[in-house]
N, C-alpha and C positions, 0 to 999 in steps of 0.2 A: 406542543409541537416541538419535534427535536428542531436542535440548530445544525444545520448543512456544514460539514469538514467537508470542503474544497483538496481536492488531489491531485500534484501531477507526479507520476511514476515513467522511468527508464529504466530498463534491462537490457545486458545485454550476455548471451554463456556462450561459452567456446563450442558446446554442442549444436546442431542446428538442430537434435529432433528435441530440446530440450526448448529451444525457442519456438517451435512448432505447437509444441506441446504447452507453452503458456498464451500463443497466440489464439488455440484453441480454445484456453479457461475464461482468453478475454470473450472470446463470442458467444457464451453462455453462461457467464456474468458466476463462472466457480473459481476464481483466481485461488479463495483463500482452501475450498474446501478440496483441490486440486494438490495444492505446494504443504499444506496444513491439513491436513484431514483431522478430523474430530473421529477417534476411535473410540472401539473399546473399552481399550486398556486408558482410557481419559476418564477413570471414572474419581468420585470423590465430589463432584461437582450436582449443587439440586437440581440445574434445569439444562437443557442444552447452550440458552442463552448465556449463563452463566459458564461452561464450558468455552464458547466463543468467545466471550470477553477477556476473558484469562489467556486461550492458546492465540488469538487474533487481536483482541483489543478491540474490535470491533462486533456488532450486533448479527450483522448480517453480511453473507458474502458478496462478492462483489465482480465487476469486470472493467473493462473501461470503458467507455464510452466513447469515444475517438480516439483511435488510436493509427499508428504509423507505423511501417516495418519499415526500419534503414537498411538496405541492401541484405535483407535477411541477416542481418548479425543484433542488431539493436529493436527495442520496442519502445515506444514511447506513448503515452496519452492522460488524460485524466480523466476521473470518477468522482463522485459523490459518496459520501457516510457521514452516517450522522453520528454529533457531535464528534468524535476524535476518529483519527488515522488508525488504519488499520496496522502498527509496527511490529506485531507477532508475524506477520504473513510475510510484511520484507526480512526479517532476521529468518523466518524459515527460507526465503526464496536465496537469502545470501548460503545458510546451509547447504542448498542445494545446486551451487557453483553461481549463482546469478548476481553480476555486479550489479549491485543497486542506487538508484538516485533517486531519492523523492522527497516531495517537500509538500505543504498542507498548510491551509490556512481557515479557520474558523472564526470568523467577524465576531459572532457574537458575546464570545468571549474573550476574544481576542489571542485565541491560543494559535501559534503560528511556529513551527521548524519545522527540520528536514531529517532525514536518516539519509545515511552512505553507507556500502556494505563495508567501506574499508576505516570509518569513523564511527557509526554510533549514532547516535540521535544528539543533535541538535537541540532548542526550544528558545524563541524570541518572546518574553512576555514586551517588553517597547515597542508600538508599531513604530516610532521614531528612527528604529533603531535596526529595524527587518536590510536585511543584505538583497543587494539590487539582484541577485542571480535567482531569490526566492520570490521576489514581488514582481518581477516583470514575468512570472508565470500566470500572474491571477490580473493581470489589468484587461 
């Protein structure tokens, strides 16, 4: 049985049909295949799966599961993937004007950071040592 990556994700783009348009992907759980399509021209790869893990990092697409719209400008909530974050899908989503915040934790192996669209990916191997902004997401 895989091990559950814990996700919380904020967005937020100057466009509203763009935030529209990922409000959308959350409620039919395509975020990645929405912002990230797995094409054609994605070829080189044996399986599809193997396609998604390379262009997403992740196995299977996703949505959020509770989520919030802040006066239509902002989206927030969190989701579930197993074992790791999905970080292909937020460096495409910052591609596609979305500021990004999210952060992700996986207990069982204790794999724990965040991505910014304006920083990069983060990674806490110390729980000792996790930043209060990332763990009072998951209490």
């Amino acid at each position: 049985m895989a091990n559950i990556c814990q996700n919380f994700l904020k967005v937020s783009h100057d466009d509203p049909e763009m935030l529209e348009k990922f409000k959308k992907a959350c409620e039919t759980n395509t975020i990645a295949e929405t912002f990230c399509p797995i094409t054609p021209e994605a070829t080189g790869f044996s399986s599809i799966v193997d396609a998604r893990m390379s262009l997403w990092h992740s196995r299977h697409d996703f949505g959020i599961e509770e989520f919030k719209c802040n006066k239509g400008k902002k989206i927030s909530g969190w989701f579930r993937t197993k074992w790791v974050p999905p970080v292909g899908v937020y460096s495409a989503l910052t591609k596609a004007g979305f500021r990004v915040k999210a952060c992700w934790q996986e207990l069982g192996e204790h794999f724990i950071g965040e991505y910014r669209s304006d920083s990069g990916i983060a990674e806490y191997n110390d729980t000792n040592k996790i930043p209060k902004h990332i763990s009072k997401r998951f209490r």
